[in-house]
N, C-alpha and C positions, 0 to 999 in steps of 0.2 A: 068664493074661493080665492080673490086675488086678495084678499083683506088677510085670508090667511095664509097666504104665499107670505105676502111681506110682513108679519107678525113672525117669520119664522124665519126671514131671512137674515143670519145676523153673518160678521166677517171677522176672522179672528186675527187680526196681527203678529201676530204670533207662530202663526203657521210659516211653513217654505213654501204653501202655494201664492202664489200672486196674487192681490183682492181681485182684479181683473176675472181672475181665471177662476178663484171664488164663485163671483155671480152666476158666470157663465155656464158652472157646472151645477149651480143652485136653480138657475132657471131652465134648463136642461133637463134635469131631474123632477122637476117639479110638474113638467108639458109631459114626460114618460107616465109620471102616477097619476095624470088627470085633475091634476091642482090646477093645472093652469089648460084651458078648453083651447081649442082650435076655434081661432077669431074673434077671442079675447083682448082687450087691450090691454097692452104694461105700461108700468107707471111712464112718464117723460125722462129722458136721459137725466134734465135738469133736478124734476122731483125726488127720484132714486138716488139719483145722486145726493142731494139733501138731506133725505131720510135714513141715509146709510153712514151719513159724514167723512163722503170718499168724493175725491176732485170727478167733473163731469167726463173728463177722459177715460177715465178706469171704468166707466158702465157706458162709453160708448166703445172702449174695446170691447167690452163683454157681451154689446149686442150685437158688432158690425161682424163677431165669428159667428154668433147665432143664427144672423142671416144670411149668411157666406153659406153655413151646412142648411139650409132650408126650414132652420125651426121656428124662426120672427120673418116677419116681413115688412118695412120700411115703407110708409104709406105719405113720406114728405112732412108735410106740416100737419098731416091728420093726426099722427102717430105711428106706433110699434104696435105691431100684430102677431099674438100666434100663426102660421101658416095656417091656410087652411085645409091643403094638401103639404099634410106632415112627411116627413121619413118614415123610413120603417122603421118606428122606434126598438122592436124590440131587437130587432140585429144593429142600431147602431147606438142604442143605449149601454151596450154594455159595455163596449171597449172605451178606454177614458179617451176623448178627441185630444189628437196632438194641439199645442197652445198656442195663441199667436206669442208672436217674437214680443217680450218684452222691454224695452229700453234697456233695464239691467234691474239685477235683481235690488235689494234693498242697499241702501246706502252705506249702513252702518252695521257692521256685526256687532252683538251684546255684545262685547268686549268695548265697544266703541271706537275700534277701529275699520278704517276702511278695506273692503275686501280686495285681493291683487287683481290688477285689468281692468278694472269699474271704467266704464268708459264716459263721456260727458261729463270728466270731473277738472277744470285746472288744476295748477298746483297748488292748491290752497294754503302749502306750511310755505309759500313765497310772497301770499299774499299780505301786505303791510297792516293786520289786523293793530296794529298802535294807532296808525295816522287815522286807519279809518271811525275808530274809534273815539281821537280827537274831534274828527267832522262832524260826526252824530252826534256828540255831546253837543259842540259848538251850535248845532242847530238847535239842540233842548232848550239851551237857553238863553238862547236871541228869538225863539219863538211869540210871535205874537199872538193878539186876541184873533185877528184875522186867519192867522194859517190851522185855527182849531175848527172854521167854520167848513161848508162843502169842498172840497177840491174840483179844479178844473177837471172833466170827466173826460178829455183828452189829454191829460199830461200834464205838468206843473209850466210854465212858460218858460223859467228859468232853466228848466231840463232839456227842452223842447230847444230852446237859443242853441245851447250848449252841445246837445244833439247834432244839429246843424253845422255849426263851427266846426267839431269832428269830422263830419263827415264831409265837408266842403274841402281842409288840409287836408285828411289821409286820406280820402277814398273817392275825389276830386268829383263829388255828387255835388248840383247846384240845386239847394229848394230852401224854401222861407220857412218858419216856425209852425207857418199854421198846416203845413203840408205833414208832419208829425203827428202819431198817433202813439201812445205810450200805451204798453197793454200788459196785463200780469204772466207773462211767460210767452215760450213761443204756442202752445195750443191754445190759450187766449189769443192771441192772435190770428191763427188758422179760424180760428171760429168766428171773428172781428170781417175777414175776409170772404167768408162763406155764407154768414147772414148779409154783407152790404152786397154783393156782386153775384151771386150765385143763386138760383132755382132749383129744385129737387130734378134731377134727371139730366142734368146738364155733363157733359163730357168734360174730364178733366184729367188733360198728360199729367203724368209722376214720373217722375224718373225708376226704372228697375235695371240694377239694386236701389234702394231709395232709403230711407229713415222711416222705419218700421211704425213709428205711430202716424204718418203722414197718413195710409193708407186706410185704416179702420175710423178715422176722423173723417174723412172728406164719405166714407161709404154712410155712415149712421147720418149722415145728413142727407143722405137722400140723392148721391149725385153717382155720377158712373164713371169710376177711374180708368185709364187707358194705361196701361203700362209702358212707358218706350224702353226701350232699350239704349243702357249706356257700353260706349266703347272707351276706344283711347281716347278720343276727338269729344267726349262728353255724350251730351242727350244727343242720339239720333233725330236730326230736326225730320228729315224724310221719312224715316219712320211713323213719327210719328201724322205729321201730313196725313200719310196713306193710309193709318188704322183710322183717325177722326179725325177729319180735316175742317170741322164747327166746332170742334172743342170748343169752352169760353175759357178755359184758364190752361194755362203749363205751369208748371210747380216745379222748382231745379235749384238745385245748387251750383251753377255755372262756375265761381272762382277755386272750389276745390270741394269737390262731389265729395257726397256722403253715400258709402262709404268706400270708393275708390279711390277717391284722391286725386282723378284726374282734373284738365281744366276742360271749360267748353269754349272750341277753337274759335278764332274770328268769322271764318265763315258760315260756321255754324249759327254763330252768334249773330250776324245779319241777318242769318236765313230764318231764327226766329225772330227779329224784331218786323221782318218782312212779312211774315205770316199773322204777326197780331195785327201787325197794319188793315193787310189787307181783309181780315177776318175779323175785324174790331173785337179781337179776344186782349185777354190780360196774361201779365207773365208776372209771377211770386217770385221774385228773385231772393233767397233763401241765402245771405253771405255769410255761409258755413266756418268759422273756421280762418276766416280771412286773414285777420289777422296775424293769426300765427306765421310766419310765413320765417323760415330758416336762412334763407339764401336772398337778398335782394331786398326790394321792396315789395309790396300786396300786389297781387295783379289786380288794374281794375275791375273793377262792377262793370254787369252788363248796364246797369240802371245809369251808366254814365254816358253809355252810347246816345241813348233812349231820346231819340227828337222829337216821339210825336204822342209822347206821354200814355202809354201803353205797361210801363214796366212799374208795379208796385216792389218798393225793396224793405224785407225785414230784416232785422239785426235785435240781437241779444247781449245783455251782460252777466248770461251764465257761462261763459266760456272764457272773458276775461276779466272779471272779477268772482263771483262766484255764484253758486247755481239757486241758494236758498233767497236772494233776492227774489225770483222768478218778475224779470222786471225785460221786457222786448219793447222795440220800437217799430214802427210802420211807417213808410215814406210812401206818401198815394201821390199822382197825379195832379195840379193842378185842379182841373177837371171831377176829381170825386171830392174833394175836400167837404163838401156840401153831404155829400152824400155819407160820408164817413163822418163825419159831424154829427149828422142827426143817430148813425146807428152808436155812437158815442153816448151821445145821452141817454139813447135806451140802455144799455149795458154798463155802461160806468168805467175806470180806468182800472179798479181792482188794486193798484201800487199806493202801498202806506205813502203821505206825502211828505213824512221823513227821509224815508229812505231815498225818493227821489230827490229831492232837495240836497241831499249829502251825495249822491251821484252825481247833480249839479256841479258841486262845490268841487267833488274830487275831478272832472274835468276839467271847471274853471281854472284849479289853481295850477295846472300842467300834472297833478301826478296821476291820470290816465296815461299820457304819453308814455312815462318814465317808465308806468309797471309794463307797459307792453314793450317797451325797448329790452328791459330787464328780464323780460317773462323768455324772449325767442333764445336765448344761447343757452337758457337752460331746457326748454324741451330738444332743443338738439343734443342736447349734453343726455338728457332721460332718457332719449328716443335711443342713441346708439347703444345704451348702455342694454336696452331689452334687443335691439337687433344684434349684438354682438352674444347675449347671451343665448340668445335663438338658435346663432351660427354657431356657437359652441357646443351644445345639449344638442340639438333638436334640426338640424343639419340634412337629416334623411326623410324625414316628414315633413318639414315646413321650411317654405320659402319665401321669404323676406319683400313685398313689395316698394320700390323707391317711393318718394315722395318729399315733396319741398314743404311741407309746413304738416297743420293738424296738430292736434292732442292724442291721435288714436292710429296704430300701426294694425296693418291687414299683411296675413302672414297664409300664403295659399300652400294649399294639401299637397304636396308632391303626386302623390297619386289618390284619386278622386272617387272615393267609392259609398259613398252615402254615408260619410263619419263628423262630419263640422257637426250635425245637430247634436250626434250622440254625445260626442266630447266635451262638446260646450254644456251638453245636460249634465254629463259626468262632474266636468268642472263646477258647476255652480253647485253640485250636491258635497264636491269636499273646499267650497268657499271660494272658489275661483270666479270672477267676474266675466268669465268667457261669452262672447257673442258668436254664432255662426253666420257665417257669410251668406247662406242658403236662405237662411229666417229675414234676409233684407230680400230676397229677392218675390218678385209678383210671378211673372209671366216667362222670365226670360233666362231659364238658371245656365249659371255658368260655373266656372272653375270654384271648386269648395275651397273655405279656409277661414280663420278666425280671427274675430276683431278683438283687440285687447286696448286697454287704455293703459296707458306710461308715464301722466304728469306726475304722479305721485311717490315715483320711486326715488326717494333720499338719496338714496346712494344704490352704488351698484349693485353691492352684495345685495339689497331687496329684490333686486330685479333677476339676481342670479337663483336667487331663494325661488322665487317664484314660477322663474322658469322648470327649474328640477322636480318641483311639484307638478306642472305640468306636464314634463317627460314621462313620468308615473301613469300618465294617463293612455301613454303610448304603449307604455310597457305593462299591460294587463294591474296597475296598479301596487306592481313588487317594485 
């Protein structure tokens, strides 16, 4: 039966549903008609994934819902199970299960343009595709016999330096070369951190509201998220204490939460380096966004407090440079280097070593500095330009959250009556990139409202356009 499960499970691109959401309802359907038995095994996240030709993310959202409603069960490193004590399928087979939140829909409309709001995208028509494209060549051919053979499976050294150097001037983090982990995006990472440091069952704060794939990732692995609740002041450190206070990991975006915006306070920010202390747990320091910052300079990293090497920090160049790299960095501890070395070599670095070599070069030569100098007075320039349009249209519905930096504006319900999911849904069926603020939260729901992305609006009138389409959605669609 599972030979003909997966003979039949194919995924069409093509479709509006999400491949995620695909499996989910293929393997669902398939445990309804007795394809697939109670306490059966499915294929590994990893195999499925391969046999489908869809990133390992996308079949570990589509399991971690299925074990969420009680139809798989997560058995660690044994595997994925039919439950054995199913649902009642035939009453909850028939209604389609609401989706998990997914990032955003597709990137690109046939048209090949980007759809309005897509969140997690820079401004990419600012990004200097000439120069970068001098680098890359420049690397074609100064290429030697050597740089064709293996690549270092932590990161190229030259990236790795360079890395460093960055972050030592702007983000005033002290660590050596070999403390760098270079990893194919940030869920390559999440997973870099989850195989070296973590065990099936183990407690693990997130931040709620949180970053919607954080959540379905740490659960398909086996472990038990805690959800804390964020305020103004950031992650509730006390809170979270008092739901699991053995947690081994917190997971946070302290410099500028996703997706609130807020920071996580000083005090706060002692009270968790004080709690890994004493807990010999780890803190994911997640610098979201950092960069961007509108007003001033970046707030520190909490990784820069960090005396007693407790804090792992990750960082991405899909936010300022752009997202089809899918190239992230890991700053570990002194102390794991060892440790993260060896799960290094089992897994490999994933990053073509062109690309990181011309990521090299384009830090070397100062023009990382320049584009992030360049990049902040135009998302402030974007940013007002969708909150003013907001305040114009849309004035009686939605209200406009502050915020000093980010790519992505959060715009709360005026009055809160179970509508962020519906509209965000409505939105994305006539092309809108809308997110709802509801689908980031776990545990702890609060004020409704919708997350929209802004780097990409040209000019105003885009931003005007796309609002008024939005309005449409307030207004029964006339």
């Amino acid at each position: 039966m599972m030979h003909q499960f997966l003979s039949t499970l194919r995924l069409d691109n093509q479709l509006g549903e999400p491949l995620y959401r695909q499996i989910y309802l293929r393997v669902k359907d398939a445990i309804a008609q007795g394809a697939l038995l109670a306490g059966s095994r499915l294929p590994s996240v990893r195999g499925l994934a391969s046999d489908l030709g869809v990133a390992r993310a996308t079949v570990e959202s589509a399991y971690a819902q299925l074990i969420a409603e009680g139809f798989l069960q997560s058995r660690g490193q044994a595997g994925t199970y039919v439950s054995p004590q199913l649902p009642d399928l035939p009453v909850r087979a028939a209604p389609v299960a609401e989706p998990l939140p997914a990032v955003a829909p597709n990137s690109l409309h046939p048209n090949g343009m980007m759809p309005p709001f897509q969140l997690g995208l820079p401004a990419l028509d600012a990004f200097p595709r000439a120069l970068w494209q001098r680098i890359v060549a420049r690397q074609l051919r100064t290429g030697t016999t050597a740089s064709l053979a293996h690549p270092p499976t932590n990161g190229l050294p030259e990236l790795r330096a360079a890395i460093v150097n960055y972050l030592h001037l702007s983000r005033g983090i002290s660590c050596r070369p070999e403390q760098v982990f270079v990893c194919a995006g940030y869920q390559a990472l999440l997973d870099r951190v989850i195989g070296t440091l973590l065990t099936p069952g183990d407690d693990v704060w997130l931040e709620d509201p949180g970053y919607p794939v954080t959540l379905p990732l740490f659960r398909a692995a086996g472990m038990r998220p805690v959800a804390v609740p964020v305020d103004e002041q950031g992650m509730d450190i006390a809170a979270g204490i008092s739901a699991a206070p053995g947690a081994r990991m917190a997971v946070l975006t302290p410099t500028h939460q996703s997706p609130l915006g807020v920071s996580l306070s000083l005090a706060r920010r002692m009270a968790l380096l004080e709690w890994a202390q004493q807990r010999a747990a780890w803190i994911l320091e997640d610098d979201y966004d950092s960069e961007v910052r509108y007003h001033g300079r970046p707030l520190p990293p909490l990784k820069s407090l960090d005396r007693q090497g407790r804090v792992l920090y990750a960082g991405t160049f899909s936010k300022t440079l752009f997202p089809a790299l899918r190239m992230a960095y890991l700053v570990v501890p002194v102390g794991l280097v060892e440790a993260f070395g060896h799960s290094s070599r089992l897994r490999g670095c994933g990053c073509p070593p062109l690309m990181q070599a011309s990521v090299a070069d384009f830090i070397n030569q100062g023009h990382f500095y320049r584009h992030l100098k360049r990049m902040r007075p135009i998302y402030r320039q974007r940013r007002e330009w969708l909150a003013q349009a907001i305040e114009q249209q849309l004035s009686e519905h939605l209200a406009v959250t502050s915020q000093a930096g980010g790519i992505q504006l959060l715009a709360r319900l005026t009055a809160s009556s179970g509508q962020d999911k519906r509209l965000a849904q409505r939105g994305w069926e006539e092309g809108l990139s809308l997110q709802a603020l509801s689908d980031w939260q776990i545990a702890h729901p609060s004020a409704e409202g919708l997350l929209m992305g802004f780097a990409n609006f040209t000019q105003r009138t885009d931003a005007e356009r796309a609002v008024a389409r939005l309005a449409r959605l307030f207004n029964g669609g006339n």
